[in-house]
N, C-alpha and C positions, 0 to 999 in steps of 0.2 A: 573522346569524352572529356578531355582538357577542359575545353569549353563549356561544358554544359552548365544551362543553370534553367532550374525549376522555378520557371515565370509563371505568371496569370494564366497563361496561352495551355503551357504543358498540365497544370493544375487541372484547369476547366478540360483538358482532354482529358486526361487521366479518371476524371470524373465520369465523363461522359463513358470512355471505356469497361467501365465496372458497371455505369450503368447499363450498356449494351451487352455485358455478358449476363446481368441479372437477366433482364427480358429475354435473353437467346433461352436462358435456364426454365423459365412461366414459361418461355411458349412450348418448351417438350412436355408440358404437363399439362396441356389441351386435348381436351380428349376429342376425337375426332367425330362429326357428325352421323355422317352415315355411312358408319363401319358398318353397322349391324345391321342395316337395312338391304344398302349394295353390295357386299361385302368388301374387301380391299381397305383401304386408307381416301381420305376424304382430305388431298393436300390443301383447299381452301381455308380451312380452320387454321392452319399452321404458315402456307405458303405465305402470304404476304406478311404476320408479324417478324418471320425470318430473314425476309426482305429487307424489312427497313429497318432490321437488326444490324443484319448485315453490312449497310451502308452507312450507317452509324458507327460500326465498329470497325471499319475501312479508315471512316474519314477521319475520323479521332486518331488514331494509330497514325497516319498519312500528316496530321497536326502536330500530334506530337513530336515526331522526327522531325520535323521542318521549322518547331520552333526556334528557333535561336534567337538574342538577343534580347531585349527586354520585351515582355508580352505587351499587347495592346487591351485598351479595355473593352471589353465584350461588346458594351451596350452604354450609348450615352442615356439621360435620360426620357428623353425623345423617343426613343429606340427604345427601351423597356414600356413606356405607354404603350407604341405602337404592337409589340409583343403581348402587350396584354391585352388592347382589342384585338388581333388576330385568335387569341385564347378564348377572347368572349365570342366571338361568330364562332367558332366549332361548339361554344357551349351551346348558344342558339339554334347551331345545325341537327346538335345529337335532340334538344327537342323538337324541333321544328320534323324531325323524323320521324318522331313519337305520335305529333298531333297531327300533322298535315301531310306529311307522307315524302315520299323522294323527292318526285319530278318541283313542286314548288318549293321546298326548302334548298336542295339544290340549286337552284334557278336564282331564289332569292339571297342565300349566303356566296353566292359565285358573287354576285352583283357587289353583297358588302363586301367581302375582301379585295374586290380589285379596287375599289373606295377607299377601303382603311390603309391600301399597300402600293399606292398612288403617288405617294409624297408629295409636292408641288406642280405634279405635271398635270395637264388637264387633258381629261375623257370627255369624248362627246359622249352623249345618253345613248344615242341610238346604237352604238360600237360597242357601250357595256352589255347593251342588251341583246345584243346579238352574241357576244360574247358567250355569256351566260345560256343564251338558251343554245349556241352548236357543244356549248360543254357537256351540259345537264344531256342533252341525245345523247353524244358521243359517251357519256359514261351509263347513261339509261341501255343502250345499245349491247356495252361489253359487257356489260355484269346481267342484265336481264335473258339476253339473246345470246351470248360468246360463252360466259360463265355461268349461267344458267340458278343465278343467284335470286330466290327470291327478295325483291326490294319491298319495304315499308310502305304501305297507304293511307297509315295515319290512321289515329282513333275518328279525326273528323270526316274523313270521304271514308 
């Protein structure tokens, strides 16, 4: 502990870390779907924000101890644009769910983020769109048919 010193790097974990115990904290306080229907627990409500609790609060931790030296900076400003369109397609996504339902909002926000997250390299059309549409199955697939989740059809269909 000689060495240590509370860079950028340790800061922005240590951040992130309080921010993954708050959310571990919300997601025990989701109350479960159909307890009272099925009886039992209904891990879906909880499984996955625990998940990605979890790997947040892994990775931060995992950041933290391996910072040494002086930290780097996060995000040029290049790199905060592109953070913010990625922000703007999930805002898009969650309505694009509302109005038009899974399988096209899906389909269509797969297509813009491999566009906004692209950087200089070039996609042929026909590769994004295939892209997109074995994603949009494959996840139409797990959560419709594996997870037995009902998916959004949209106020318009």
């Amino acid at each position: 502990m000689k060495n240590f010193k509370f860079n950028r790097a340790r800061k922005f974990s240590l951040g992130m870390i309080i921010f993954a115990l708050f959310a571990i904290w919300q997601t025990s306080t989701i109350t479960p779907t159909f307890t009272a229907q099925l009886g039992g627990t209904d891990a879906g409500s909880k499984l996955f924000p625990y998940i990605a609790c979890a790997i947040i609060l892994v990775t931060s931790i995992l950041r933290f101890l391996t910072s040494g030296g002086e930290g780097t900076v996060f995000l040029d400003a290049a790199g905060w644009l592109r953070l913010g369109k990625i922000l703007g397609c999930f805002i898009l996504y969650v309505l694009g769910l509302k109005y038009i339902g899974f399988i096209p909002a899906t389909f269509l926000v797969a297509m813009l983020l491999v566009f906004v997250m692209k950087l200089n390299r070039s996609i042929r059309w026909y590769a994004l769109v295939i892209f997109a549409a074995v994603l949009t199955a494959c996840l139409y697939f797990l959560f419709a048919n594996i997870l037995g989740v009902v998916l959004p059809r949209g106020i318009f269909f």
